[in-house]
C-alpha positions in Angstrom: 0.0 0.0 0.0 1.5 3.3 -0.9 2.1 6.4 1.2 -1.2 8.0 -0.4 -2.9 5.7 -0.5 -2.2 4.5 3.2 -3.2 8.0 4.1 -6.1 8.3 2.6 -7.4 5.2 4.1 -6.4 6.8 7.4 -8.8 9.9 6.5 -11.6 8.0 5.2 -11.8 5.7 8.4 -11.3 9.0 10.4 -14.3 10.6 8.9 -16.5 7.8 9.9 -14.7 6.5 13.3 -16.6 8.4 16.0 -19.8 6.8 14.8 -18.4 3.3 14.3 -16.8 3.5 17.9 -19.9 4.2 19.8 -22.0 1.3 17.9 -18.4 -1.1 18.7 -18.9 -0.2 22.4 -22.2 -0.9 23.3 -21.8 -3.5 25.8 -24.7 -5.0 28.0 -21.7 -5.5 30.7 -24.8 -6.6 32.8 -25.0 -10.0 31.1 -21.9 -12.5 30.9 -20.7 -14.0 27.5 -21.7 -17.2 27.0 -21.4 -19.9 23.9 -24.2 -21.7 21.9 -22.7 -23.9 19.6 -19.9 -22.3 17.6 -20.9 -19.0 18.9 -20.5 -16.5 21.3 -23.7 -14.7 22.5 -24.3 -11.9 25.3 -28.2 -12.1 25.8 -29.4 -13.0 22.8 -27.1 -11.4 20.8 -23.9 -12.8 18.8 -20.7 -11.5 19.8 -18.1 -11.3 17.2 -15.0 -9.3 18.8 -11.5 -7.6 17.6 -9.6 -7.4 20.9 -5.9 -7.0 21.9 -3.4 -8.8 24.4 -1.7 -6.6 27.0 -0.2 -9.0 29.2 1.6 -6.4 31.6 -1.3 -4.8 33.0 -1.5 -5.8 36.5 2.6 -4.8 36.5 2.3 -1.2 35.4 -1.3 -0.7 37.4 1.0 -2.2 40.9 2.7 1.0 40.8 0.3 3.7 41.0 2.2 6.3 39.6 2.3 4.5 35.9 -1.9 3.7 36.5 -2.1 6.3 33.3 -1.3 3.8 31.4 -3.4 1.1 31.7 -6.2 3.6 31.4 -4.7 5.4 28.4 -4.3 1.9 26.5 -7.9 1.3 27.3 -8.9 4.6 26.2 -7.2 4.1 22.7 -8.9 0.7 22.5 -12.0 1.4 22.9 -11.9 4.3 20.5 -10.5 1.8 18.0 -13.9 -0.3 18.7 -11.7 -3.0 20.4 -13.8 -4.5 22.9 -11.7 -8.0 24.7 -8.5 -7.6 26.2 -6.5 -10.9 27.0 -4.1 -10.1 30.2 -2.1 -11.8 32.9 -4.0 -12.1 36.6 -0.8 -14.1 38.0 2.8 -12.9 38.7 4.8 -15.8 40.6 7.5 -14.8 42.7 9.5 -11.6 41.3 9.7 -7.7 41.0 6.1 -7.1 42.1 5.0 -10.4 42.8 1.2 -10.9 43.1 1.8 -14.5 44.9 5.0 -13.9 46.6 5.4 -17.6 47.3 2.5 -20.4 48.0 -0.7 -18.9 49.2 0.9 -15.0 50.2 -0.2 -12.9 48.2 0.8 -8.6 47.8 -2.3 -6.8 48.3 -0.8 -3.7 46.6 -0.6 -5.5 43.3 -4.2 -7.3 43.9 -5.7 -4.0 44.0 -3.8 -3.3 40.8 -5.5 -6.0 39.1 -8.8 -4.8 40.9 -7.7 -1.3 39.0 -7.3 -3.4 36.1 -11.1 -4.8 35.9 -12.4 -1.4 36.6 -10.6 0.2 33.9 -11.7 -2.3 31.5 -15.3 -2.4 32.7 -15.2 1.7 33.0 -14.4 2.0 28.8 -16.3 -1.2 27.6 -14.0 -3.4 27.2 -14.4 -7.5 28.3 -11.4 -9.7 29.8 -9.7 -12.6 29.2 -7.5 -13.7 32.4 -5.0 -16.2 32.3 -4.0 -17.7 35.5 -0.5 -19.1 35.3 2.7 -19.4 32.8 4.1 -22.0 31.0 6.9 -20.1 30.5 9.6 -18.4 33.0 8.2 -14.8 32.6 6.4 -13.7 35.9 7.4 -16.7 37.2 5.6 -19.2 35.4 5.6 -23.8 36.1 9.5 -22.9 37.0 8.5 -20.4 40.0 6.0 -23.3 41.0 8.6 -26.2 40.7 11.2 -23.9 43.3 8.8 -23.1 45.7 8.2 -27.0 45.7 11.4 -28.3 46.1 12.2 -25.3 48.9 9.6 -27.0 50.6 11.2 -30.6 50.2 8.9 -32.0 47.4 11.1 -34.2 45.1 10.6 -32.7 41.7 12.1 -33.8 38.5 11.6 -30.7 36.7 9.3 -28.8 34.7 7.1 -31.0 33.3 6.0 -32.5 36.9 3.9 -29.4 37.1 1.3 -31.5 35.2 1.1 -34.5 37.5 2.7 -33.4 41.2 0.3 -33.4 44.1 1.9 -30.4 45.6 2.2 -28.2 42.7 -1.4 -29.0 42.1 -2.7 -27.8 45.2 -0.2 -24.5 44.9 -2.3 -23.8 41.4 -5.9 -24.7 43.0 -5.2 -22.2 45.5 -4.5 -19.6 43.2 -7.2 -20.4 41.2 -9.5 -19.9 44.0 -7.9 -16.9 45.3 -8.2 -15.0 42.0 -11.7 -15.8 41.2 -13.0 -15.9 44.9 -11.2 -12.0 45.0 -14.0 -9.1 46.2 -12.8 -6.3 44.0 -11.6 -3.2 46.5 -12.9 -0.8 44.1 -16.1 -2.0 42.6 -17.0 -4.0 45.3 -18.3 -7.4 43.2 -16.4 -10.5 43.6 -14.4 -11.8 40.5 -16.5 -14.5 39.9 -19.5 -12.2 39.5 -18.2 -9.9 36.9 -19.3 -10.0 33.8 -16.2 -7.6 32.8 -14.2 -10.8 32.8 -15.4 -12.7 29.6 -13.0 -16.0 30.4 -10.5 -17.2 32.5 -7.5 -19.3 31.1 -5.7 -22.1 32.9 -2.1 -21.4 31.4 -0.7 -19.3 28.4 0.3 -21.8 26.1 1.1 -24.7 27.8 3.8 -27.4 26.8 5.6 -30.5 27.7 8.2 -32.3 27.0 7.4 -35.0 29.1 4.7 -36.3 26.5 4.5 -35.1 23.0 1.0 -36.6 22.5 -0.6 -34.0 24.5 -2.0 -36.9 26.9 -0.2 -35.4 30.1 -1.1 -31.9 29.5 -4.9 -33.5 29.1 -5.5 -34.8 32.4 -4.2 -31.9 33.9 -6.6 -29.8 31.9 -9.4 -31.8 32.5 -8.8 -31.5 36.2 -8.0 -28.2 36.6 -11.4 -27.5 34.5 -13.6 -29.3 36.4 -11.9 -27.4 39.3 -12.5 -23.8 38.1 -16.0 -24.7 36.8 -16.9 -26.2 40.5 -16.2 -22.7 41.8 -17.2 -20.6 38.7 -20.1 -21.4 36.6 -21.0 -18.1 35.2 -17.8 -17.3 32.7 -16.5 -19.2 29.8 -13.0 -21.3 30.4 -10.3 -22.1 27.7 -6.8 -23.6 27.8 -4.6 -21.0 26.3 -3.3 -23.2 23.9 -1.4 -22.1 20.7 -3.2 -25.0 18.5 -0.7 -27.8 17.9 -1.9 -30.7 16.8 -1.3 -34.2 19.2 -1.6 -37.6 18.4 -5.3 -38.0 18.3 -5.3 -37.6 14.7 -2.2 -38.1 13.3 -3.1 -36.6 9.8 -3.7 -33.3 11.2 0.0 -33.3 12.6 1.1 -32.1 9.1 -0.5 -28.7 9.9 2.1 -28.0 12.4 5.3 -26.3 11.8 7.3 -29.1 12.0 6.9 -30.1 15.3 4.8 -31.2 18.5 4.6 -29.4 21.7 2.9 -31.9 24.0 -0.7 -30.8 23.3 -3.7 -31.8 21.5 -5.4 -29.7 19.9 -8.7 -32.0 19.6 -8.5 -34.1 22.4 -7.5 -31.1 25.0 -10.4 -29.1 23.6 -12.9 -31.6 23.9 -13.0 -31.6 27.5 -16.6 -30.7 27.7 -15.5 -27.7 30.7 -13.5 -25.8 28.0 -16.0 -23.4 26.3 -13.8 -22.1 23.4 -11.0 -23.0 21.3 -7.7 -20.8 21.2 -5.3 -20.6 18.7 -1.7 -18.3 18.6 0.1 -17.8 15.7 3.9 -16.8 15.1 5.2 -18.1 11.5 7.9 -15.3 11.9 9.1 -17.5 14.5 7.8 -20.7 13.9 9.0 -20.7 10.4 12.1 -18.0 10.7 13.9 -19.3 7.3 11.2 -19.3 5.3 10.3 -16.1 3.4 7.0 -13.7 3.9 4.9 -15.5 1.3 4.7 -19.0 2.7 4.9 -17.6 6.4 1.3 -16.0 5.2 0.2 -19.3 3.5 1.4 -20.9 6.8 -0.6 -18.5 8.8 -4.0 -19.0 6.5 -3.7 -22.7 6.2 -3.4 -22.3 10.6 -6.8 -20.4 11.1 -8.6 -22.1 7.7 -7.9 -25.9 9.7 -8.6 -24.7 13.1 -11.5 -22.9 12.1 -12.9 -26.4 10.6 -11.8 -28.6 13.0 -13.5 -26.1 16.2 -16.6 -25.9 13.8 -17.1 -29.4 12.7 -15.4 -31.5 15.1 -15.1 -30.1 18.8 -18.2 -27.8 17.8 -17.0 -24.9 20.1 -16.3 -21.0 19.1 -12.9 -20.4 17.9 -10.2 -17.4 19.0 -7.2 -16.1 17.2 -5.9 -15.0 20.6 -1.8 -14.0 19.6 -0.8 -12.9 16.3 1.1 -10.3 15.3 4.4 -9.0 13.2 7.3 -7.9 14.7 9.5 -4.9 14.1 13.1 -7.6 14.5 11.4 -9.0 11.5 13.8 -8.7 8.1 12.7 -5.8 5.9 10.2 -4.4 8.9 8.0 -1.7 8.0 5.0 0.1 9.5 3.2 -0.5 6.1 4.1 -4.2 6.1 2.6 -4.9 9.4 -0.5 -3.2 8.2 -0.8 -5.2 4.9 -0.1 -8.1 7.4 -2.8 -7.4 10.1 -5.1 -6.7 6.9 -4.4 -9.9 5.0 -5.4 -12.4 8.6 -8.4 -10.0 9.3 -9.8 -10.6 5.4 -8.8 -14.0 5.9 -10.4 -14.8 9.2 -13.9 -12.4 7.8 -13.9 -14.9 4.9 -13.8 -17.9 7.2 -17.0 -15.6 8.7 -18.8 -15.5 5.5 -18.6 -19.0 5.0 -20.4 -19.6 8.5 -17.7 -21.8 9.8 -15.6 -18.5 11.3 -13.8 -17.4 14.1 -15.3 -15.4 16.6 -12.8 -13.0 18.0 -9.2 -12.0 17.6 -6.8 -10.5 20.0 -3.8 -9.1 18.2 -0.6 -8.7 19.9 -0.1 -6.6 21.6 -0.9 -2.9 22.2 1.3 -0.7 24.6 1.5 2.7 26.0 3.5 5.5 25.5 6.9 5.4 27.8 6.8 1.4 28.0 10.1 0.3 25.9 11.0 -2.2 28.9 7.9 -4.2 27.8 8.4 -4.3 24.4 8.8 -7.8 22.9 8.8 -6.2 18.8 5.3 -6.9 18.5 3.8 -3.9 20.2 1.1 -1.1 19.1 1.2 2.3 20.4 -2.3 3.4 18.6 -1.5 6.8 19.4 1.4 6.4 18.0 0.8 4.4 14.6 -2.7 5.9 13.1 -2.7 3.4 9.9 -2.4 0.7 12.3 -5.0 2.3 14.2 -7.2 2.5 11.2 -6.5 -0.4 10.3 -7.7 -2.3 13.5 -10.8 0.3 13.2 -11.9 -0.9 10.3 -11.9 -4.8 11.5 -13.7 -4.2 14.3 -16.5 -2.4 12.3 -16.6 -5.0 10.3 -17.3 -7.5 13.5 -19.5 -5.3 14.9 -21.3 -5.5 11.5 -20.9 -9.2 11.8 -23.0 -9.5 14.5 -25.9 -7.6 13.5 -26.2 -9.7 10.2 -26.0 -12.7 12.5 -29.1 -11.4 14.7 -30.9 -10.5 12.0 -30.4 -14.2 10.4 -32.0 -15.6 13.7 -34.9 -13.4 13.8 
């Protein structure tokens, strides 16, 4: 897309944007998402969404000086119609620890994440909160394998997060902390909010342990049944990136050359999990490979899931991480646009077809003054207005989505 042309796309979504946003924001935030069938539904509405990932909420809102930004990155959402945000409600051990070690919790940073939900609930916008790490960040299953071993549990490594007894309980408890939590500043209890649209177990899990994904299912299928015996008003999911197990060994092909001790069928079918996730990184996954058959990579990803979620496991489908990073070879502003554009007309064709996707949640928007957290991937949409327009112009469209989708049922 040229310069001109990339500015008068800007413009023309401009012209229109204060309109589109106010339709995007209308939120019943009375009523809880739920799922029938393959779709998501507030009332009796459908809910198509364009959302975002800002995994470092609760960190920035645990110093109250830096609050601004949690707000401001809201703000900017929601005038860009986005209306989920995925984020972190776990920080294990650590600079500003929210479980300082098993069971001790730092109320400072608690009433950050209570900040957090009010912000969210305060511009329109829905939550998805995952509870633990897979990986090392913020703690993560190597935080729960020291505190463990401090404790004199004989642990193997990583992977024993899965099956230990010990490390079990230390997640239950968290679980239940977090959604038993009576918010300090709107006074409801996590569990009955319907700001938070899900919770998720773990982002991305994986083991080595078992490449068939068999391990990582029973611990799925417990921790489930757990959450859903003390929560039965919000939608659960895994936080899985999609890989393919054993289960059905044709579908392994659809991988990028390798297994990460998940299933993407069998883990899913655990009738507590609401809604399939899938993440999506070809500029890592695939790193010598050049930018054409990353993209065939990334539509062959959602085109499979999207069939398999629909047909098979029968549940609704989100693109929860994508993005394109700035470390990429021959970055530019414009070519993360023309990406972002190419998996939203992808995934919108998958929509048209009746076997879509119901949400995405790119990755990942940031605020101004926040270098420390960047990763490459971030969006500052103040910052970047053809990215911003971009992102406008999809969530329109889902917005749009869902009225053709009402007006089919009626």
């Amino acid at each position: 897309m040229s310069l001109s042309h990339r500015a008068g796309y800007v413009v023309g979504v401009l012209i229109t944007l204060l309109a589109l946003v106010c339709q995007a924001r209308v939120h019943s935030h009375g009523r809880f998402v739920r799922t029938e069938g393959t779709r998501f539904v507030v009332h009796e509405s459908d809910f198509v969404f364009n959302g975002f990932n800002s995994y470092w909420m609760m960190h920035v809102a645990a110093e109250p000086s830096e609050r601004h930004k949690v707000s401001n990155t809201f703000r900017e959402a929601a005038g860009a119609g986005l209306s989920v945000c995925r984020t972190w409600a776990f920080s294990d051990g650590g600079n500003r620890a929210l479980q300082i070690s098993p069971g001790v919790y730092a109320e400072r940073v608690f009433q950050a994440l209570d900040f957090v939900i009010s912000e969210a609930s305060r511009h329109g916008i829905r939550l998805i909160l995952s509870l633990v790490n897979n990986f090392k960040d913020y703690g993560g299953r190597a935080q729960y394998v020291e505190w463990a071993r401090n404790a004199g549990v004989n642990v193997n490594g990583e992977d024993d997060f899965y099956t230990n007894p010990t490390m079990k309980e230390y997640y239950k408890n968290h679980v239940k902390k977090v959604i038993r939590r009576l918010n300090t500043i709107t006074k409801i209890a996590y569990k009955d909010d319907p700001t938070i649209m899900a919770w998720e177990l773990m982002n991305e899990p994986r083991c080595q342990a078992d490449y068939s994904g068999r391990m990582v299912n029973g611990w799925v299928q417990e921790m489930a049944s757990f959450v859903k015996s003390l929560d039965n008003k919000h939608l659960l999911e895994i936080g899985m990136e999609g890989f393919y197990g054993d289960s059905m060994p044709e579908r392994k092909v659809n991988n990028p050359g390798y297994q990460v001790g998940t299933d993407f069928i069998t883990n899913n079918l655990i009738k507590e999990i609401d809604f399939t996730t899938i993440h999506a990184y070809p500029d890592i996954w695939l790193s010598g490979q050049n930018d054409s058959a990353q993209m065939a990579f990334m539509q062959r990803w959602m085109e499979t899931h999207s069939i398999d979620s629909n047909r098979i496991l029968k549940k609704p489908l989100v693109l929860a991480e994508f993005g394109k990073s700035n470390k990429d070879s021959g970055h530019s502003l414009g070519a993360r646009d023309q990406y972002l554009i190419t998996v939203y007309e992808s995934m919108n064709k998958f929509e048209r077809t009746g076997e879509g996707i119901g949400g995405s949640l790119v990755w990942q928007l940031m605020g101004e003054g926040m270098d420390s957290y960047g990763d490459g991937y971030g969006i500052i949409l103040s910052q970047h207005a053809s990215t911003r327009a971009v992102i406008s112009v999809q969530s329109h469209k889902m917005t749009t989505f869902g009225r053709i989708l009402l007006g089919r049922k009626h």
